[in-house]
VONUDO-270974 format. One record per residue (C-alpha): residue number from 1; residue in one letter; chain; x, y, z. Coordinates in nm, 2 decimals. Layout:
BEGIN
<node><num>NUM</num><residuo>A</residuo><cadena>A</cadena><px>X</px><py>Y</py><pz>Z</pz></node>
...
END
This chain:
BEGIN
<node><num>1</num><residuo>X</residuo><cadena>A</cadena><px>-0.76</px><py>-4.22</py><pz>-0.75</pz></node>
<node><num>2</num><residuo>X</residuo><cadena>A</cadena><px>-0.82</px><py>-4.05</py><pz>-1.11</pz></node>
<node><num>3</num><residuo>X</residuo><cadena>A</cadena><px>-0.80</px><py>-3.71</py><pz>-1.14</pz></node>
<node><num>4</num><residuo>X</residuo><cadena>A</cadena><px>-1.02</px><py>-3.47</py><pz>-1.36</pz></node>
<node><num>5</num><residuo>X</residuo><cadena>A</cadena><px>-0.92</px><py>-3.34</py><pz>-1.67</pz></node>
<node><num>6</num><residuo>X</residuo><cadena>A</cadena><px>-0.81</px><py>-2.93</py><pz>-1.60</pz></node>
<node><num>7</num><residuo>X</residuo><cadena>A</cadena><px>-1.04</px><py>-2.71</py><pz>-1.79</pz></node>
<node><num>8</num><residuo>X</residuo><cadena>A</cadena><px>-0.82</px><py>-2.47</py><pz>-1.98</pz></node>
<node><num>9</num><residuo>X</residuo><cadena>A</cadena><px>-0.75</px><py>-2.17</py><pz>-1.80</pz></node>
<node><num>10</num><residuo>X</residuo><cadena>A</cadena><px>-0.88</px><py>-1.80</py><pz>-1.91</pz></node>
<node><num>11</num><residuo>X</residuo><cadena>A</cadena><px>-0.68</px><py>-1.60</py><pz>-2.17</pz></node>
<node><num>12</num><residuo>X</residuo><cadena>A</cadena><px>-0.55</px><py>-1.28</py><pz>-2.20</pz></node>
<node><num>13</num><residuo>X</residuo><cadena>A</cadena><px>-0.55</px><py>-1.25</py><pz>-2.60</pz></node>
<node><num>14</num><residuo>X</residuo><cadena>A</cadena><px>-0.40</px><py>-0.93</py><pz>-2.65</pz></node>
<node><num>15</num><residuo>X</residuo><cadena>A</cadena><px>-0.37</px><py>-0.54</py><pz>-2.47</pz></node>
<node><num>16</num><residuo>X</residuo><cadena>A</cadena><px>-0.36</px><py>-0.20</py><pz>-2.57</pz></node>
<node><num>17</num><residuo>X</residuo><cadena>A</cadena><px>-0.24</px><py>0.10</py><pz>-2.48</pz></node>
<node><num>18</num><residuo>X</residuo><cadena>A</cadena><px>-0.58</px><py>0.36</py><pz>-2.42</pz></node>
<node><num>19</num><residuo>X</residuo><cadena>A</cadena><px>-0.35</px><py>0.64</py><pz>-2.20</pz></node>
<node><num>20</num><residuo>X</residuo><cadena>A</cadena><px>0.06</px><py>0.60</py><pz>-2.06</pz></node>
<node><num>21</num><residuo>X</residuo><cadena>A</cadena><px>0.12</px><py>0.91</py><pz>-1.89</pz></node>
<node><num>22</num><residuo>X</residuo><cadena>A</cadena><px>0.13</px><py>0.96</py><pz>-1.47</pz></node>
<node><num>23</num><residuo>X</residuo><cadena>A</cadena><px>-0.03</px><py>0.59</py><pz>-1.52</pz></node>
<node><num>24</num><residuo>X</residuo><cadena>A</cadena><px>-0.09</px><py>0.36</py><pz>-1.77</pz></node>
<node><num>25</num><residuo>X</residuo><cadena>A</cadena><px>-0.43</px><py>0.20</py><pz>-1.92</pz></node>
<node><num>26</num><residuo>X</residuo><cadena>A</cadena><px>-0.48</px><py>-0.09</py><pz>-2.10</pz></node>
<node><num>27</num><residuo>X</residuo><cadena>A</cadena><px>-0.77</px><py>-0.27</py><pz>-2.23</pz></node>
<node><num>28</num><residuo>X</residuo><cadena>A</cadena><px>-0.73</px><py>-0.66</py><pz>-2.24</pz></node>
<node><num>29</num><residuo>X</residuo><cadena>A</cadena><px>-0.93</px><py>-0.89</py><pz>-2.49</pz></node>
<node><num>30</num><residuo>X</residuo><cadena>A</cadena><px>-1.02</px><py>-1.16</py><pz>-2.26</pz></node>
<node><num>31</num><residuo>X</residuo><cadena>A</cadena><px>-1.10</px><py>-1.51</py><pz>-2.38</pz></node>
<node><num>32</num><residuo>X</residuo><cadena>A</cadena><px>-1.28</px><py>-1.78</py><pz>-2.07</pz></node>
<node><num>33</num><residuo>X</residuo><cadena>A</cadena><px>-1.27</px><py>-2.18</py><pz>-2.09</pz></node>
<node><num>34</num><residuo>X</residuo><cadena>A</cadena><px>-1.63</px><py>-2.20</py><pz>-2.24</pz></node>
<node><num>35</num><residuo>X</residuo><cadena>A</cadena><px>-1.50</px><py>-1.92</py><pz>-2.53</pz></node>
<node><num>36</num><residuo>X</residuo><cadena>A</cadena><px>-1.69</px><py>-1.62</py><pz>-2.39</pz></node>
<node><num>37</num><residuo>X</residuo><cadena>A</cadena><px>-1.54</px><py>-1.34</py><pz>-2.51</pz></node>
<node><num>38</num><residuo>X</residuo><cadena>A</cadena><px>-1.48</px><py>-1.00</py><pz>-2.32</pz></node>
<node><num>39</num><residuo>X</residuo><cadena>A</cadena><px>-1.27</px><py>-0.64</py><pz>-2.26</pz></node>
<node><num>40</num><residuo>X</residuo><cadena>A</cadena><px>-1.16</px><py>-0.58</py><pz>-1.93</pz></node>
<node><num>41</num><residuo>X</residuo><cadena>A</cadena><px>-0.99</px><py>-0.21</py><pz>-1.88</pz></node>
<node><num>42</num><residuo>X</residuo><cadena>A</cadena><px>-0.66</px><py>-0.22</py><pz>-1.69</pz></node>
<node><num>43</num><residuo>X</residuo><cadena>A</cadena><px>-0.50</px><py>0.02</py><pz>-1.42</pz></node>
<node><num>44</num><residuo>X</residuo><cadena>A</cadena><px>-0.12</px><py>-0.10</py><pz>-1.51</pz></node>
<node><num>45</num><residuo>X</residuo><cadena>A</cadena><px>0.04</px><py>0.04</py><pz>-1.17</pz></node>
<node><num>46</num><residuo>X</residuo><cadena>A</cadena><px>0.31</px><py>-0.26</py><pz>-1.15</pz></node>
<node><num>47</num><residuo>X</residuo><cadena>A</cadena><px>0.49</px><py>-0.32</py><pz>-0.79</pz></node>
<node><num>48</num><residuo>X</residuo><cadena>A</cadena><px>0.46</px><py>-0.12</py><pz>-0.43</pz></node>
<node><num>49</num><residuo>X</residuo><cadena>A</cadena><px>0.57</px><py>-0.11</py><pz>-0.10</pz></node>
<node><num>50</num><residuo>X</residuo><cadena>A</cadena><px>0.42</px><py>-0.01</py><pz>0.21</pz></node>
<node><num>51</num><residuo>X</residuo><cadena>A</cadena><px>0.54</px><py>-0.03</py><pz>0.56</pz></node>
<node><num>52</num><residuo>X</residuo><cadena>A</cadena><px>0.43</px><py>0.07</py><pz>0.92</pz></node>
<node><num>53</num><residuo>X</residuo><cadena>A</cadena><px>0.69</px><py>0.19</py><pz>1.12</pz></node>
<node><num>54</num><residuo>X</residuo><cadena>A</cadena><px>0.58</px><py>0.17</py><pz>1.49</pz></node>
<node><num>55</num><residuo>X</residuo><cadena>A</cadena><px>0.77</px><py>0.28</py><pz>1.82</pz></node>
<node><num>56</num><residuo>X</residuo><cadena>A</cadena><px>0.74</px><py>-0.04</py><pz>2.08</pz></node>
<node><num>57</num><residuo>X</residuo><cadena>A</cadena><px>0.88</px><py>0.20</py><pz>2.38</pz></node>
<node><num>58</num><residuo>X</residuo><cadena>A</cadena><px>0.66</px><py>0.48</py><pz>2.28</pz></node>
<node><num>59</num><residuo>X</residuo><cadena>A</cadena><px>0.39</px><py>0.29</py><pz>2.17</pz></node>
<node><num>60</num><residuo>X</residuo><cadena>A</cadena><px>0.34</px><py>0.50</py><pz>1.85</pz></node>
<node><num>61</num><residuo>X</residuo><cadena>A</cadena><px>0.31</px><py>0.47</py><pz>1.50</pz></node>
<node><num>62</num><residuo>X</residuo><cadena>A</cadena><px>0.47</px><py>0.70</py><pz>1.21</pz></node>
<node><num>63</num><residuo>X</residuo><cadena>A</cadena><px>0.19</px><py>0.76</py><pz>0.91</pz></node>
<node><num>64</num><residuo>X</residuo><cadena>A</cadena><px>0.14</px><py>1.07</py><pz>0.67</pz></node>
<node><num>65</num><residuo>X</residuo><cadena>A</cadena><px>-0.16</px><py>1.29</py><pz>0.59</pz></node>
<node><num>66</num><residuo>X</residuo><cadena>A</cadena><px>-0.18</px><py>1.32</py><pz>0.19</pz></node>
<node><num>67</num><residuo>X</residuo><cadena>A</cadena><px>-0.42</px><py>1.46</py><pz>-0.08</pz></node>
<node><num>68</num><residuo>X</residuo><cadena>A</cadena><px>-0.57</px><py>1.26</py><pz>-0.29</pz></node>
<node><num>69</num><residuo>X</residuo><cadena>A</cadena><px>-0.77</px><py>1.30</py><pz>-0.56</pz></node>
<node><num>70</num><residuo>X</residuo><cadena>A</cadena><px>-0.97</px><py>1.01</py><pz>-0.62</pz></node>
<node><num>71</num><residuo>X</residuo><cadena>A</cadena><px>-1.10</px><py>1.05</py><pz>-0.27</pz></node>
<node><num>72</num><residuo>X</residuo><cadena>A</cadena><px>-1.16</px><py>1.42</py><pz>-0.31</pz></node>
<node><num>73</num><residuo>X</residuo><cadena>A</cadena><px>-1.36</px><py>1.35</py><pz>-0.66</pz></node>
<node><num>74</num><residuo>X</residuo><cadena>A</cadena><px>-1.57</px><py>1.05</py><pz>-0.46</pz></node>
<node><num>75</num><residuo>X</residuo><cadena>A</cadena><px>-1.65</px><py>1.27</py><pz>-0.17</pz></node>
<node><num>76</num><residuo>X</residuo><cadena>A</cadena><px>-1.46</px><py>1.58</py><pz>-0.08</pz></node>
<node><num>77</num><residuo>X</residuo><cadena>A</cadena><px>-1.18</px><py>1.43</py><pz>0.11</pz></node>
<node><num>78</num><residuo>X</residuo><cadena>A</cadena><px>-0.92</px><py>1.63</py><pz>0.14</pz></node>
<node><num>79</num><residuo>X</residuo><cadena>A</cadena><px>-0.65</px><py>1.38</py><pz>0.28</pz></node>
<node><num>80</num><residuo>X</residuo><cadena>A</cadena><px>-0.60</px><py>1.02</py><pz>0.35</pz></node>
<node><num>81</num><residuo>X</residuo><cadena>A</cadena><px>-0.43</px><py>0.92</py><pz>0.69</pz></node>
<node><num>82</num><residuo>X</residuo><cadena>A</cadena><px>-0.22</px><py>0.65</py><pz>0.54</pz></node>
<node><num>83</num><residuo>X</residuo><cadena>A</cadena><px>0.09</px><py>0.43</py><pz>0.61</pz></node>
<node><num>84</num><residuo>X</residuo><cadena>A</cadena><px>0.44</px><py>0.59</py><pz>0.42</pz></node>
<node><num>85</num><residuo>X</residuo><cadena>A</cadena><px>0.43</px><py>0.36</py><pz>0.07</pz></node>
<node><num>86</num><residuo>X</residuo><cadena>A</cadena><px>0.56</px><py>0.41</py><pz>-0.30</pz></node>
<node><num>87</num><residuo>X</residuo><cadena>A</cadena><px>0.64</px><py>0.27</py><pz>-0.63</pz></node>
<node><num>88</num><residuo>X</residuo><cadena>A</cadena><px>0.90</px><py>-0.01</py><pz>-0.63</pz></node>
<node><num>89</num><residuo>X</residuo><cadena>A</cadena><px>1.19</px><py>0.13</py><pz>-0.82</pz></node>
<node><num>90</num><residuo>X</residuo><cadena>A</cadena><px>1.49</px><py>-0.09</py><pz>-0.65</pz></node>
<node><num>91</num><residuo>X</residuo><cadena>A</cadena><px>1.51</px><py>-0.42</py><pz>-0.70</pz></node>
<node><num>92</num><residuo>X</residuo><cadena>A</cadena><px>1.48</px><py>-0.53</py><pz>-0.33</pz></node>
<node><num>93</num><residuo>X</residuo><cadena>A</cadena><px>1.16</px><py>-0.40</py><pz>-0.19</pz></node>
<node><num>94</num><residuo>X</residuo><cadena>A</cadena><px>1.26</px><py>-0.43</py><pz>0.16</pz></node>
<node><num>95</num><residuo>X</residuo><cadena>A</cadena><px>1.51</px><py>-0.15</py><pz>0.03</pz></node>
<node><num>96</num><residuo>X</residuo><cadena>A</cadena><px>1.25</px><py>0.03</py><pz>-0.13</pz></node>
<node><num>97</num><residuo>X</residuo><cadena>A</cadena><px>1.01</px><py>0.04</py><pz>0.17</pz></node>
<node><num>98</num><residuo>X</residuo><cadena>A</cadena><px>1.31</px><py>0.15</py><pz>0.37</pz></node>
<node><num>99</num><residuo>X</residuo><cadena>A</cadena><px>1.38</px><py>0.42</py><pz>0.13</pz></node>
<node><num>100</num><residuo>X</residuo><cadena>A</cadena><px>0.97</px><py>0.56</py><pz>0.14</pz></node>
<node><num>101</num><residuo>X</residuo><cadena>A</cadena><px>1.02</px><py>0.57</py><pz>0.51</pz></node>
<node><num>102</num><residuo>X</residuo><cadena>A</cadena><px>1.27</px><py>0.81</py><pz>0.53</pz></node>
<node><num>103</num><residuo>X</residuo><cadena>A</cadena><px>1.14</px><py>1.01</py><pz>0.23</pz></node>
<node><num>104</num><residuo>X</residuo><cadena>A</cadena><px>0.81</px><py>1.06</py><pz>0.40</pz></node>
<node><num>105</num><residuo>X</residuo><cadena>A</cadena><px>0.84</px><py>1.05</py><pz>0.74</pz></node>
<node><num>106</num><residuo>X</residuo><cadena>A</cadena><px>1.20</px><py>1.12</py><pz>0.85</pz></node>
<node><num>107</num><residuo>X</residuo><cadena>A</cadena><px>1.28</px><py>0.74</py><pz>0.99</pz></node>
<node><num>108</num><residuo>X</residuo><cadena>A</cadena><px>1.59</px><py>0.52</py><pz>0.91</pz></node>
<node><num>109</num><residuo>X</residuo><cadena>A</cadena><px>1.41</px><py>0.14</py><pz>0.92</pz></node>
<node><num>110</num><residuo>X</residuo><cadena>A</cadena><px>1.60</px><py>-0.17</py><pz>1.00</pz></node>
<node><num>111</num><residuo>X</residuo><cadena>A</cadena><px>1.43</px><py>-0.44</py><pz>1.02</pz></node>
<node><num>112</num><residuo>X</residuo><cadena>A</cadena><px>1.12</px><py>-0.52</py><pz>0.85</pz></node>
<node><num>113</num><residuo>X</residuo><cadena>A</cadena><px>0.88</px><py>-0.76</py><pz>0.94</pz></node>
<node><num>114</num><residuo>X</residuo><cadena>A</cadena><px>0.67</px><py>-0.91</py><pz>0.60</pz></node>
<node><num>115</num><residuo>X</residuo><cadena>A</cadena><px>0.29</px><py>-0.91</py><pz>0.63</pz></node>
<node><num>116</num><residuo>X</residuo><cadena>A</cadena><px>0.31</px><py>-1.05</py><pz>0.29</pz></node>
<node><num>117</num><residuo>X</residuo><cadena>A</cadena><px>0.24</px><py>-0.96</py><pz>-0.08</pz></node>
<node><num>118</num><residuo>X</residuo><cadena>A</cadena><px>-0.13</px><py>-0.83</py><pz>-0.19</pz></node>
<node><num>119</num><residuo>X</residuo><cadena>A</cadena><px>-0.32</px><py>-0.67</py><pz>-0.52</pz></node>
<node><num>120</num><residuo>X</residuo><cadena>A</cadena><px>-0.45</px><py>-0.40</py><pz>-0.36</pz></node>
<node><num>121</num><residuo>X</residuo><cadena>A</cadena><px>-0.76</px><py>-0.40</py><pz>-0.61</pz></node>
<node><num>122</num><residuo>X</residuo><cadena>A</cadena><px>-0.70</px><py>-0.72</py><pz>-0.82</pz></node>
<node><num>123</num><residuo>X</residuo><cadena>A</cadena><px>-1.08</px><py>-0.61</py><pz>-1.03</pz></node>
<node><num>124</num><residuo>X</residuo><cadena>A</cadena><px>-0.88</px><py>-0.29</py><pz>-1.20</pz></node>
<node><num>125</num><residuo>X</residuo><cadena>A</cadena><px>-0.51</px><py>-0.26</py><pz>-1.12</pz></node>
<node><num>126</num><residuo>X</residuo><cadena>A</cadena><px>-0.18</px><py>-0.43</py><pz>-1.17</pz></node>
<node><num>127</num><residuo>X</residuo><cadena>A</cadena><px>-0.05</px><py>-0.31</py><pz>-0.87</pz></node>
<node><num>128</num><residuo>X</residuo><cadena>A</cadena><px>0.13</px><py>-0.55</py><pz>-0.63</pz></node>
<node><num>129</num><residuo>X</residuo><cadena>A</cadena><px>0.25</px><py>-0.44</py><pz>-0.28</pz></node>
<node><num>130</num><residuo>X</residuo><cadena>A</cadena><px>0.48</px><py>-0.57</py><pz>-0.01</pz></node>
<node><num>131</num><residuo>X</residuo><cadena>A</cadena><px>0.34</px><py>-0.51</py><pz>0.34</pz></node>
<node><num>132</num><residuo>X</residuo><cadena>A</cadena><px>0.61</px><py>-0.45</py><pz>0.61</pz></node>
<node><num>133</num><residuo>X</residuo><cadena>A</cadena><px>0.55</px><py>-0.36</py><pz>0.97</pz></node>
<node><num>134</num><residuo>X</residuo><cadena>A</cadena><px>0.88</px><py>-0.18</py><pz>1.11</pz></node>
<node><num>135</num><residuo>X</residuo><cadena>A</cadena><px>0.99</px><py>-0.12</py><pz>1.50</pz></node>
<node><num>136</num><residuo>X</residuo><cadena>A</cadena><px>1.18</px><py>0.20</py><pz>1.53</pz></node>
<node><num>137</num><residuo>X</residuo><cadena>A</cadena><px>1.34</px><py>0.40</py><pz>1.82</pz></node>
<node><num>138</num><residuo>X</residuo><cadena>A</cadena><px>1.30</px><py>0.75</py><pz>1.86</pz></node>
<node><num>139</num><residuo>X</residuo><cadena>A</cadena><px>1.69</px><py>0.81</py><pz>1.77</pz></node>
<node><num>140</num><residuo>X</residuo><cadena>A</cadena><px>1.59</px><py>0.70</py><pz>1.46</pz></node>
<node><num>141</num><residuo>X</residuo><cadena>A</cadena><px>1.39</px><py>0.97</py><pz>1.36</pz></node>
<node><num>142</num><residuo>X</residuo><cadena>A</cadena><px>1.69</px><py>1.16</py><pz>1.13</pz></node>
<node><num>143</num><residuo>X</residuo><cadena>A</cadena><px>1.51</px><py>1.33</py><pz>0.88</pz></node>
<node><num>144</num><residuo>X</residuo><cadena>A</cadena><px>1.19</px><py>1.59</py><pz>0.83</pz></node>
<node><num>145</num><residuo>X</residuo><cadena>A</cadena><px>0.97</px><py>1.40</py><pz>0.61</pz></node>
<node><num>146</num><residuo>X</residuo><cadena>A</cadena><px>0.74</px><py>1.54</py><pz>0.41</pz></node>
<node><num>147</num><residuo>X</residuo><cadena>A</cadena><px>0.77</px><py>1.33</py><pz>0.09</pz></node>
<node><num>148</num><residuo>X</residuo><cadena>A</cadena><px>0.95</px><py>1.48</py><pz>-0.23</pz></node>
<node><num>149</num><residuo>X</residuo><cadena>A</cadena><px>0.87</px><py>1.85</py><pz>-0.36</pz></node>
<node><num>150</num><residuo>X</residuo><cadena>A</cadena><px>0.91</px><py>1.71</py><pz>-0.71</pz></node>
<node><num>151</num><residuo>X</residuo><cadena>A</cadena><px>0.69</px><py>1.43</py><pz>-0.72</pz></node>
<node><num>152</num><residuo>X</residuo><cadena>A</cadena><px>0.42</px><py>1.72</py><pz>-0.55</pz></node>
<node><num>153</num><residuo>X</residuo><cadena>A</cadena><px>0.33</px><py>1.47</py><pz>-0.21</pz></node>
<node><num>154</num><residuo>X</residuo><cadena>A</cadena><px>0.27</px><py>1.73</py><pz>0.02</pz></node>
<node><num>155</num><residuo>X</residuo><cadena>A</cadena><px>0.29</px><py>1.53</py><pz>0.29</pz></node>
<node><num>156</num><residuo>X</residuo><cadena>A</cadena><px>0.21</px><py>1.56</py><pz>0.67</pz></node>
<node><num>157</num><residuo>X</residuo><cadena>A</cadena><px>0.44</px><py>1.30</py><pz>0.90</pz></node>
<node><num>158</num><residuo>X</residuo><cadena>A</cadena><px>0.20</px><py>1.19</py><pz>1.19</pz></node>
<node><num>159</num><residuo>X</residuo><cadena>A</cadena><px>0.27</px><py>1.02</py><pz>1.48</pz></node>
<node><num>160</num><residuo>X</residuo><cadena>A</cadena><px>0.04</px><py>0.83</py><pz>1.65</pz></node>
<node><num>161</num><residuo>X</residuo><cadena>A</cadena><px>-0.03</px><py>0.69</py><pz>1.96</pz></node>
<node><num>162</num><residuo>X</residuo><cadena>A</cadena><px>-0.12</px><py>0.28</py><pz>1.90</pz></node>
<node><num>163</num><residuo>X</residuo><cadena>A</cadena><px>-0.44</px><py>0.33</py><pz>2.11</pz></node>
<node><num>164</num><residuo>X</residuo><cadena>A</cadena><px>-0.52</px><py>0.62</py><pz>1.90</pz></node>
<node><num>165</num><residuo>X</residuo><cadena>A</cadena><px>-0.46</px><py>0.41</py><pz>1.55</pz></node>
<node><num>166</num><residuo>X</residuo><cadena>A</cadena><px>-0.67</px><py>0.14</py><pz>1.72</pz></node>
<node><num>167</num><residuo>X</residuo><cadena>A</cadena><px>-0.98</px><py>0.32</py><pz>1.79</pz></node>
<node><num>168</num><residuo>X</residuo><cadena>A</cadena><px>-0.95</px><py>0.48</py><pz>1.45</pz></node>
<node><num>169</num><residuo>X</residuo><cadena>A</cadena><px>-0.95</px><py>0.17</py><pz>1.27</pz></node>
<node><num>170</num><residuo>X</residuo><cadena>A</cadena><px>-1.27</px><py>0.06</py><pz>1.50</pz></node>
<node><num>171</num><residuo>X</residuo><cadena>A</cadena><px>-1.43</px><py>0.37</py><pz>1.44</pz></node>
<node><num>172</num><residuo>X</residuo><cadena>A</cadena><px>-1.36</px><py>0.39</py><pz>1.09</pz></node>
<node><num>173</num><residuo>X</residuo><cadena>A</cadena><px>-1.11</px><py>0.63</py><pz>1.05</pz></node>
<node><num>174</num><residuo>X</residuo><cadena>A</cadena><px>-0.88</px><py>0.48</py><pz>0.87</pz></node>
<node><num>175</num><residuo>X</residuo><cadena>A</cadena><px>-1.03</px><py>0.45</py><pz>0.47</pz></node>
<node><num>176</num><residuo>X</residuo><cadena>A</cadena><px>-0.68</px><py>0.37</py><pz>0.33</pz></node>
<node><num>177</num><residuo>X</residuo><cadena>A</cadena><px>-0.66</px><py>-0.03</py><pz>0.31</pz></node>
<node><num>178</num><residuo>X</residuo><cadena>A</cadena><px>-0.34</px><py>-0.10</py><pz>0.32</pz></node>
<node><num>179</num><residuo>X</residuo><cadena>A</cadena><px>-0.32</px><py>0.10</py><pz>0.64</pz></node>
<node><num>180</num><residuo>X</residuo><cadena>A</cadena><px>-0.63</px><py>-0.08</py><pz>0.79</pz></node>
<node><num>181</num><residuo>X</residuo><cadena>A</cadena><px>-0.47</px><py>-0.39</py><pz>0.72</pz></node>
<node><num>182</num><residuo>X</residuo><cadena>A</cadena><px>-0.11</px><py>-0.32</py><pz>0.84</pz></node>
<node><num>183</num><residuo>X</residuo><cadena>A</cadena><px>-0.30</px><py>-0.19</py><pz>1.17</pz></node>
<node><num>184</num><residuo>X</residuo><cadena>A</cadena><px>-0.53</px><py>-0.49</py><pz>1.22</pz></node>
<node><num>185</num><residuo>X</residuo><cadena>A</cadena><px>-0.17</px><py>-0.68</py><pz>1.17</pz></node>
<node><num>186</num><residuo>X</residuo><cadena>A</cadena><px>0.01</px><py>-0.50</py><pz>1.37</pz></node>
<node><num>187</num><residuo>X</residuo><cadena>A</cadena><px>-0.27</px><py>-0.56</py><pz>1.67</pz></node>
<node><num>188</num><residuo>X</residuo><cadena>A</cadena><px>-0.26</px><py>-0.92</py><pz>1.56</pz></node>
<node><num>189</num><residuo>X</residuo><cadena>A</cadena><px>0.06</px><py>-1.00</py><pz>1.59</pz></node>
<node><num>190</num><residuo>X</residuo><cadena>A</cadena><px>0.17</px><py>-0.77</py><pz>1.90</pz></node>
<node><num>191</num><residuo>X</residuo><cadena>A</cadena><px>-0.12</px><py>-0.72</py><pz>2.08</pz></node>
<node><num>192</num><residuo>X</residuo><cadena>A</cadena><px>0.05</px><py>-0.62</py><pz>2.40</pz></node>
<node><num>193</num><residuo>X</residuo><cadena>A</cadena><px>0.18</px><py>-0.34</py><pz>2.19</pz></node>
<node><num>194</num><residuo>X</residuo><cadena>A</cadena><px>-0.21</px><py>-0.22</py><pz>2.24</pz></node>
<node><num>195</num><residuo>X</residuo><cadena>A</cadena><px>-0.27</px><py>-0.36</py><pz>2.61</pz></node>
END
């Protein structure tokens, strides 16, 4: 069996810096096998978390109500009904999701359960997330949540019914992605949690 020669692979030639502020934008020279030439501009987000925490007993689920403004400047939404989710800053982002938990809905996590590690828009940003669903008990619920007054989140805990979050991601209620896909997971891999 002979195998074909590999073409050569694209090429990122070289970056710069347009904007580094809240984020960061690049534009990258981009060089294809064939030698067409091209700019692409860059969202440079770097790594995330996000993680469902969801009540087995209960039958609930812990997300947030946040502002947005992308949303808002698209259409006029005013929040986003999302799962809790941040910027990686540990090392470990098992640690980090369990962190983002507790900052912005009040619940100490223990184990996590990887959905896996996605580009959450791989056609304009860096940005990398780990995907956790979480069981928690209601004695776990320690803190307020709320997010962090300095990094302005202004953020509303919710909790869920599973039935509710299921009918909202049939009926379209849920626009946030990663939350539609940690939801369609979560039904996926525990459907009785739905029955």
């Amino acid at each position: 069996m002979t195998h074909a020669p590999r073409s050569p692979a694209p090429q990122i030639r070289r970056t710069r810096i347009l904007h580094e502020g809240w984020g960061r934008y690049l534009v990258a020279d981009v060089r294809m096998p064939d030698g067409t030439e091209f700019t692409r501009e860059i969202e440079d987000h770097g790594r995330a978390v996000a993680v469902l925490p969801y009540d087995p007993e209960r039958r609930t689920a812990l997300l947030i109500r946040q502002f947005r403004a992308p949303p808002c400047l698209v259409d006029g939404t005013t929040d986003m009904l999302e799962a809790p989710a941040g910027c990686l800053d540990e090392d470990d982002p098992q640690d980090c999701a369990r962190r983002e938990a507790f900052e912005e809905v009040g619940v100490r996590l223990s184990a996590l359960e990887s959905v896996g590690q996605v580009f959450s828009m791989p056609g304009i940003s860096t940005e990398r997330m780990d995907l956790y669903l979480a069981p928690y008990a209601a004695r776990d619920r320690e803190g307020e949540g709320g997010g962090l007054a300095s990094e302005h989140e202004n953020i509303t805990v919710v909790e869920m019914s599973l039935a509710g979050l299921a009918r909202a991601a049939e009926s379209g209620g849920i626009r946030d992605l990663k939350t539609l896909l940690l939801v369609q997971t979560l039904r996926l891999r525990h459907p009785q949690l739905f029955a």
